[in-house]
ZAMARGU-4260 file (C-alpha; in steps of 0.2 Angstrom, whole numbers, plus 5000, padded with zeros to 4 digits):
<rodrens>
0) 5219/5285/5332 | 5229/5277/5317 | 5222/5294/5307 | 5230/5305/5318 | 5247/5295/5322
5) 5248/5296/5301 | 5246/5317/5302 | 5258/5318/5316 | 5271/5307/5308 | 5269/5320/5291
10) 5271/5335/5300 | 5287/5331/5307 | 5294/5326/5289 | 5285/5341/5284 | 5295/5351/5296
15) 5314/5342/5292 | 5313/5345/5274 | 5310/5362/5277 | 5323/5366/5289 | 5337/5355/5274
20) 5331/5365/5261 | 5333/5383/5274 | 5352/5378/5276 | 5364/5382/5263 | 5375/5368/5253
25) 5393/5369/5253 | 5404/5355/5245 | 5413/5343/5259 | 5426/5350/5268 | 5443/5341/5273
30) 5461/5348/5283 | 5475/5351/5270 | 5493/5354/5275 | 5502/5369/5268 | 5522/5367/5270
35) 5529/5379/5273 | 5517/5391/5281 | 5528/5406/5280 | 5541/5413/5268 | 5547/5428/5257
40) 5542/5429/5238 | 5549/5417/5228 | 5547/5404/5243 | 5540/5386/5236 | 5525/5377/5246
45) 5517/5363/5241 | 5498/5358/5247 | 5492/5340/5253 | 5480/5331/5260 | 5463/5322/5255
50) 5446/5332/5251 | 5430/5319/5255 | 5414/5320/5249 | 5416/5333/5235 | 5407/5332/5220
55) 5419/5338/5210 | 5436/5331/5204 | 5448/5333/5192 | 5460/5349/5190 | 5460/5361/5203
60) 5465/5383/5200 | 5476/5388/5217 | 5476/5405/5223 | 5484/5418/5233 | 5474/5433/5240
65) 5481/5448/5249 | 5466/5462/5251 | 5459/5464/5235 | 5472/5457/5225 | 5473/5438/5218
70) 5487/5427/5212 | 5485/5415/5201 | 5498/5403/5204 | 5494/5388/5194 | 5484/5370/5194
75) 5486/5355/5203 | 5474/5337/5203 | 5461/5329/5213 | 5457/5311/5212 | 5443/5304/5208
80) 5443/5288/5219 | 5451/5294/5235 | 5450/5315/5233 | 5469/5315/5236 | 5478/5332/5229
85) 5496/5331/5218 | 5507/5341/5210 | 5501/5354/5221 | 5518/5363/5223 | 5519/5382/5221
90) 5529/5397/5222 | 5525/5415/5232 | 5522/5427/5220 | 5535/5440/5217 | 5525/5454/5221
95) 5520/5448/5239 | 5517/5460/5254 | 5523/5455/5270 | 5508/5448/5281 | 5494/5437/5279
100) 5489/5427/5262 | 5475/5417/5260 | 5478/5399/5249 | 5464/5393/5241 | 5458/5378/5230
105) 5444/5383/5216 | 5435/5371/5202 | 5439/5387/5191 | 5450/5398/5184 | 5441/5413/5195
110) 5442/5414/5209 | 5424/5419/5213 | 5422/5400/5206 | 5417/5385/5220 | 5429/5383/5234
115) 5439/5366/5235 | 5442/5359/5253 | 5451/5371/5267 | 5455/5389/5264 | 5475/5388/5271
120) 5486/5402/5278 | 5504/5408/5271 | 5511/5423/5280 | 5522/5432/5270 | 5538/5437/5280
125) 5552/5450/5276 | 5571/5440/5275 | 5578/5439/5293 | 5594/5430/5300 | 5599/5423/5316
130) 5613/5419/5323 | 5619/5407/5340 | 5627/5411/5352 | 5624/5429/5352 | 5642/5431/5359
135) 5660/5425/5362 | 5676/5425/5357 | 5691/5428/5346 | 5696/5413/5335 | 5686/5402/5347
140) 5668/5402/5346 | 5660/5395/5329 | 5644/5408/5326 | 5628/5399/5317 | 5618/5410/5306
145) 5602/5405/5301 | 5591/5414/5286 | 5574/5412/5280 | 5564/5425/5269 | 5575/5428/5256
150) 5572/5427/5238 | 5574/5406/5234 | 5592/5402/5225 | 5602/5414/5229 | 5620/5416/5235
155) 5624/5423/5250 | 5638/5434/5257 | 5642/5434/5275 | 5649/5451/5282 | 5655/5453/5301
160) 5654/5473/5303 | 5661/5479/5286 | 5670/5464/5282 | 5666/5448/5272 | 5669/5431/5280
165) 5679/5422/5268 | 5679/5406/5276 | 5662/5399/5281 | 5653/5383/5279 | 5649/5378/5267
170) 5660/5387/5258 | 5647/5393/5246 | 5631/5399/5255 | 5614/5397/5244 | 5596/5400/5250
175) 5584/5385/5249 | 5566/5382/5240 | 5560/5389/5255 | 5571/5404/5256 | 5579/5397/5270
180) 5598/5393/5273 | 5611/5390/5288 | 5630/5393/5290 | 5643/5391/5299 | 5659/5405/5305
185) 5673/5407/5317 | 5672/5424/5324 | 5685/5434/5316 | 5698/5447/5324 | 5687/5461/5334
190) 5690/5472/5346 | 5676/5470/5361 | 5658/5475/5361 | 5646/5474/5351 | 5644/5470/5332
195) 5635/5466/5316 | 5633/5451/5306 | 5626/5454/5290 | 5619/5443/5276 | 5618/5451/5259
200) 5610/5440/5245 | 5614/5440/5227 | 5598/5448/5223 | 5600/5462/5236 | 5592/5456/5251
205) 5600/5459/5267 | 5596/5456/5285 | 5606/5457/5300 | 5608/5452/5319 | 5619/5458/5335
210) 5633/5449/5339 | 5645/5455/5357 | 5666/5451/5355 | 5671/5447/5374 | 5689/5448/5380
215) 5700/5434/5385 | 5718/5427/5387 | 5727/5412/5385 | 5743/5411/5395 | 5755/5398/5388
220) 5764/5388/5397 | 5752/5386/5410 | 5763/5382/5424 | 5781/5386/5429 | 5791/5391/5442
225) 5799/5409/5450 | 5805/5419/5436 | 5798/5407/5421 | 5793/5417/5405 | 5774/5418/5403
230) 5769/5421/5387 | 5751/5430/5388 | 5740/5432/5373 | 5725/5446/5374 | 5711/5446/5361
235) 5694/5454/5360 | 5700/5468/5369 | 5696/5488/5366 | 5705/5492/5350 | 5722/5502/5352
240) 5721/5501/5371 | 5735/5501/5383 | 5736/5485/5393 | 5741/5479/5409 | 5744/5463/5415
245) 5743/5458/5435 | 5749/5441/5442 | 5736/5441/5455 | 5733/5456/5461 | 5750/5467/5457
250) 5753/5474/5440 | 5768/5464/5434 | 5782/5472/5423 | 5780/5465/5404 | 5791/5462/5389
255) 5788/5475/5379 | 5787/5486/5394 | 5771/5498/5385 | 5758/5485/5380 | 5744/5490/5367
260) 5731/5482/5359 | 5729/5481/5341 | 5717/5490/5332 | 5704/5473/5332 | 5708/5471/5353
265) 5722/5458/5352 | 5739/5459/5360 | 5754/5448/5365 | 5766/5451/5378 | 5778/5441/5390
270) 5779/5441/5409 | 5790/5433/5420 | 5781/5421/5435 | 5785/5432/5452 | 5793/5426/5470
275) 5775/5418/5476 | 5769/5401/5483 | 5768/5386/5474 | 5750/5383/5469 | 5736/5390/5459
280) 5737/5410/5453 | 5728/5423/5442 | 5734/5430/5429 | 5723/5446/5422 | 5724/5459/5408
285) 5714/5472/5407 | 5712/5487/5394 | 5709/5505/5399 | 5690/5504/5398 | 5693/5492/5413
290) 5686/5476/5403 | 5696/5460/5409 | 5699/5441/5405 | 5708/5428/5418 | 5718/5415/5415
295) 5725/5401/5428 | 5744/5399/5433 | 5750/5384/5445 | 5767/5389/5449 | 5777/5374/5454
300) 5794/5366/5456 | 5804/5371/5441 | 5823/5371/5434 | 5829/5381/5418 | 5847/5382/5411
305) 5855/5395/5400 | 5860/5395/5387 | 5844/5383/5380 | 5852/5369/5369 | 5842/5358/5356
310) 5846/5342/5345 | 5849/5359/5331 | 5857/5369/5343 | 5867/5359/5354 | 5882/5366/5365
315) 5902/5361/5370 | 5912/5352/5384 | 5919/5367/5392 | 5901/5377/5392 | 5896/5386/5406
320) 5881/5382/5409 | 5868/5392/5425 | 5854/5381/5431 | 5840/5390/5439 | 5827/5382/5452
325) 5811/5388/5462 | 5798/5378/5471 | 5812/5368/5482 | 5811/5367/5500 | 5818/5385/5509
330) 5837/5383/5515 | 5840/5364/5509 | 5855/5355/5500 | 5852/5356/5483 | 5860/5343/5472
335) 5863/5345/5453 | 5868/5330/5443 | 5874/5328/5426 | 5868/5312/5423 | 5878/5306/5409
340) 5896/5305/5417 | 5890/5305/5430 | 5895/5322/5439 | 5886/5332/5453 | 5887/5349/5461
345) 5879/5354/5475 | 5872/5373/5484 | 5860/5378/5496 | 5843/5383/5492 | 5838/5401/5496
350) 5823/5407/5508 | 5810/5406/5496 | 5817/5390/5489 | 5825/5395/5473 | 5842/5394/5469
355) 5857/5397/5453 | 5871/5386/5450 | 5884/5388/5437 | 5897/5375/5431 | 5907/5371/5416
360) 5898/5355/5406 | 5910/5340/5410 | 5918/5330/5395 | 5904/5317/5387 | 5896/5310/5372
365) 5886/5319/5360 | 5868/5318/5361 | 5855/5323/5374 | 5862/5323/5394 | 5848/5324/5407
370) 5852/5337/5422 | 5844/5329/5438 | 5839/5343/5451 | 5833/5338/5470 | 5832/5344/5488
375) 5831/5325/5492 | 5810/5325/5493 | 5807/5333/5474 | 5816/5330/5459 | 5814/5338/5442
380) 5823/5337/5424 | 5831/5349/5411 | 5841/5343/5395 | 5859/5348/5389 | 5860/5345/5370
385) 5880/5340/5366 | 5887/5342/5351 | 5892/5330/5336 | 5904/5338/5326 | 5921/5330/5325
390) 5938/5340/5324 | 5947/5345/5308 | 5958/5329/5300 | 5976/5330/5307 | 5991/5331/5293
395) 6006/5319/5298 | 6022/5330/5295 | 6036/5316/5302 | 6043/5305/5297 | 6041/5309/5279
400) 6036/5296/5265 | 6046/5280/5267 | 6058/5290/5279 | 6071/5279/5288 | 6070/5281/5306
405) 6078/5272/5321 | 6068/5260/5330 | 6060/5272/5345 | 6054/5282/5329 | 6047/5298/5332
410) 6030/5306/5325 | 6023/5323/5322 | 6007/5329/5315 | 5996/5345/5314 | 5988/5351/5330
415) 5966/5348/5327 | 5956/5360/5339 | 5938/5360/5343 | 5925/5371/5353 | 5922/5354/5365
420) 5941/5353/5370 | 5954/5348/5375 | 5956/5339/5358 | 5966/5321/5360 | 5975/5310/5347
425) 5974/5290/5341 | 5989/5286/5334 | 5991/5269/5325 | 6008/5259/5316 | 6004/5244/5309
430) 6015/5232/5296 | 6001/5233/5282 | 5993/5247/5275 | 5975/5241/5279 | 5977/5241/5300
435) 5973/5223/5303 | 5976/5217/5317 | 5988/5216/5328 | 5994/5233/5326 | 6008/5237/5330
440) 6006/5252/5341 | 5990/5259/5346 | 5991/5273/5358 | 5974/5283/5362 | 5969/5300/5372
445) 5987/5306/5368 | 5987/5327/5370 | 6000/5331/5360 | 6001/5334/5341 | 6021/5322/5342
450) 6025/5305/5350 | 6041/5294/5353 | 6040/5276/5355 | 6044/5269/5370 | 6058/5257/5373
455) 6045/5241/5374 | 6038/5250/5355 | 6054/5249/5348 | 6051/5242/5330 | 6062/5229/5321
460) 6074/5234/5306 | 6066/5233/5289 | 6069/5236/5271 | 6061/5250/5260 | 6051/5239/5253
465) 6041/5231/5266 | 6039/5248/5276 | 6029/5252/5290 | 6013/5261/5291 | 6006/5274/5303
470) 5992/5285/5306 | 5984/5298/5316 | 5966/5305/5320 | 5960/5317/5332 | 5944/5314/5346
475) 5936/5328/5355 | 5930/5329/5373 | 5912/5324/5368 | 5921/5310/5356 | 5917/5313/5342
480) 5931/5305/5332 | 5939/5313/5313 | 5942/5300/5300 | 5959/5295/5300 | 5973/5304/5293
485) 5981/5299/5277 | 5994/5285/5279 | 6013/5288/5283 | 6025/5276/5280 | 6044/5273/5285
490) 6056/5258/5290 | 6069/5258/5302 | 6087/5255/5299 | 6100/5242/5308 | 6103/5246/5326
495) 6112/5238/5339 | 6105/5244/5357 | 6115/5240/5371 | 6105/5239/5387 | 6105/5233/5405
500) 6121/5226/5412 | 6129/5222/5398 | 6129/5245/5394 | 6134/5245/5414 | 6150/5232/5408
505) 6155/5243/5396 | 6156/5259/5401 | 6168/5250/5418 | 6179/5244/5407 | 6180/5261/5397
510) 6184/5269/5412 | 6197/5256/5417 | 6205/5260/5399 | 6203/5277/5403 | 6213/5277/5420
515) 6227/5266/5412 | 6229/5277/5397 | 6232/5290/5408 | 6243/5282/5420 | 6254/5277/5403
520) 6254/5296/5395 | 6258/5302/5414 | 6276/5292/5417 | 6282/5296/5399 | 6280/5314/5400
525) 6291/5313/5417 | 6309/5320/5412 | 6325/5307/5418 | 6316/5294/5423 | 6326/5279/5423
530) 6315/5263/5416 | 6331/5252/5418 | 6343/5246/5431 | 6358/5240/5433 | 6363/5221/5436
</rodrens>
């Protein structure tokens, strides 16, 4: 029994070493990674991983096959210790064929030489772009374009149709060690439809993708009342094509009354917001080809005047100014106020609730004067810019330079005008030459170019030497003020004023002379009269 347990137990070893010695040997296989997989020529990859259980270390001889024809592309090393691969970094030959190529390891510098861990995979690709989104519009949407399969360092040119994109980012474009790169554009002026974004590489290479222009307005403002001006701006339309607009669904007339397109699909043109509700509207432009882009339009309560002023071009006292409404409740009291003064007209509202006022701007201030406008439930705002200029610098002409005058002195100057009239006048007499106070006389909002002092202004004799002084300046009806004229000066003389009853007194008494006098010249110029009498 032992015998024959013995014989069995050497057949079966028998058998095993048999069947080792009929299967082939191959060194130990391990996974490497190949990064990247796919490129042009000129692409760099680089190998890693770990090989176990190889008998062989040291350097390594890489490979690239296509068909029958092998690359050498250089040598890399495998450690000793741990079988991990470095320096393993290589570049697609030049004269690679798109498809397939297989990367492999060898102990030699042949390839027929003993295989090193995996055989790895590249596939060879020819240059290609893409670019996201594939469409939209007009100085709006930003177009990525991503390469790969171009020729490694190169610069590249971005070209939408025939033209080059002068400003993308980065500003300058250069393809990876992988051939790879990605940038960034705006899509340029383009009439609608289709398109084709091109990148051209400094070495020659090119590729290309679709991109579709679409049409689309912006309408600015975006709300407004009846008869506002729209502003509608068109692009990515069909080139050279005449538009029209529509507020809703009629065609609207527009300023220019002919609308075209220019040749890269883009227009401008003004309409003026129709008699409709208030609320939310449409407004459309569409070329002949019938392609169309809406915009939204609230129409609401809304006031405009005319002429427009501004802080830089403000207007007079005296303007007549319109003010236009719409949106106000049909057939109500409208009431307009001038805020500043204040001063307030009022009309009645129209069916449809607009209305036009014109008035005359009321004397103020200079600066910015809000126009109130309700109907007593809705109130809106416009501005009225007033002017800041002052009048010219009135010359005093009397009296002259230490003139003498009487006490109730008189004084002339030259007339000032201004566009904010009527044009006023400060006058000023004072007993010094600087105006400190008390003056003497101080007379305002006079509106003439002379005054006479009053009986209560009557001024007290002086000397030449210790003179009066006056001046003058003019004030507009937004008052704004001139600088004061140059200083006049004059004295009055001795003066004896009779007034009251003591003038009444005199003039009796002269007329009781008067009558006696008479009387007196009367009986002598009567012939024969006998003045005496016998005793």
């Amino acid at each position: 029994m032992k015998h024959k347990r013995f014989f069995r137990i050497l057949a079966v070893a028998v058998i095993l070493s048999l069947l080792m010695l009929a299967i082939p040997f191959t060194s130990a296989q391990a996974a490497l990674i190949l990064t990247p997989n796919q490129g042009g020529p000129g692409t760099e990859f680089t190998i890693t991983g770990q090989v176990t259980g190889s008998s062989y270390f040291g350097t390594v001889y890489a490979f690239f096959t296509q068909g029958s024809t092998d690359h050498y592309l250089g040598t890399c090393e495998l450690a000793h210790t741990t079988g991990v691969l470095s320096g393993c970094t290589f570049t697609v030959p030049a004269g690679a064929i798109v498809g397939p190529a297989i990367i492999s390891l060898r102990e030699g510098q042949l390839v027929s030489t003993p295989q090193v861990g995996t055989l790895l995979v590249f596939t060879v690709v020819t240059a290609q772009i893409a670019v996201s989104p594939t469409s939209g519009y007009v100085g709006e949407t930003t177009v990525t374009v991503t390469g790969s399969g171009f020729l490694t360092g190169q610069t590249m040119t971005i070209y939408f149709d025939a033209a080059v994109i002068a400003d993308t980012t980065p500003a300058t474009i250069t393809t990876g060690t992988t051939g790879a790169f990605t940038a960034t554009f705006v899509v340029p002026a383009s009439a609608r439809g289709a398109h084709t974004v091109k990148a051209q590489g400094s070495l020659a290479e090119s590729a290309t993708a679709a991109f579709t222009t679409l049409p689309k307005i912006v309408v600015t403002p975006t709300s407004g009342g009846f008869g506002d001006t729209v502003t509608v701006t068109g692009t990515g339309f069909a080139a050279s094509s005449t538009m029209t607009i529509y507020f809703d669904t009629p065609a609207v007339a527009t300023t220019p009354a002919a609308v075209t397109s220019d040749p890269y699909g883009g227009f401008t043109a003004d309409i003026n917001v129709p008699d409709v509700s208030i609320g939310a509207h449409t407004v459309k432009a569409q070329d002949a080809g019938a392609a169309s882009a809406e915009a939204a339009f609230t129409v609401s309560t809304s006031v405009a005047i005319s002429p427009v002023t501004s802080a830089s071009s403000p207007g007079n006292v005296g303007d007549e100014v319109t003010i236009t409404g719409s949106g106000f409740i049909a057939s109500s009291t409208i009431t307009i106020t001038y805020a500043s003064t204040p001063v307030t007209f009022t009309i009645t509202s129209l069916a449809d609730g607009s209305f036009s006022y014109t008035f005359e701007v009321p004397p103020s201030i200079a600066g910015a004067h809000t126009i109130t406008v309700t109907d007593g439930t809705t109130s809106v705002t416009t501005t009225f810019y007033m002017e800041s200029d002052p009048p010219a610098i009135p010359q005093p002409q009397l009296p002259y330079m230490l003139d003498k005058t009487g006490s109730q002195a008189s004084f002339d100057w030259d007339s000032s005008s201004d566009d904010s009239a009527p044009v006023t006048y400060e006058l000023q007499v004072a007993a010094d030459e600087n105006f400190t106070a008390p003056l003497l006389v101080a007379q305002t909002g006079l509106t003439l170019s002379e005054y006479t002092l009053t009986e209560a202004e009557a001024l007290e004799s002086t000397s030449e030497e210790e003179p009066y002084y006056w001046r003058v300046r003019a004030v507009d009806a937004a008052s704004n003020a001139s600088a004061w004229s140059p200083v006049g000066t004059f004295y009055v003389g001795f003066s004896f004023a009779i007034t009251g009853w003591v003038l009444y007194l005199l003039i009796g008494i002269g007329v009781v002379l008067v009558f006696i006098l008479g009387f007196w010249l009367g009986r002598r110029s009567t012939p024969g009269e006998d003045y005496y009498y016998e005793a």
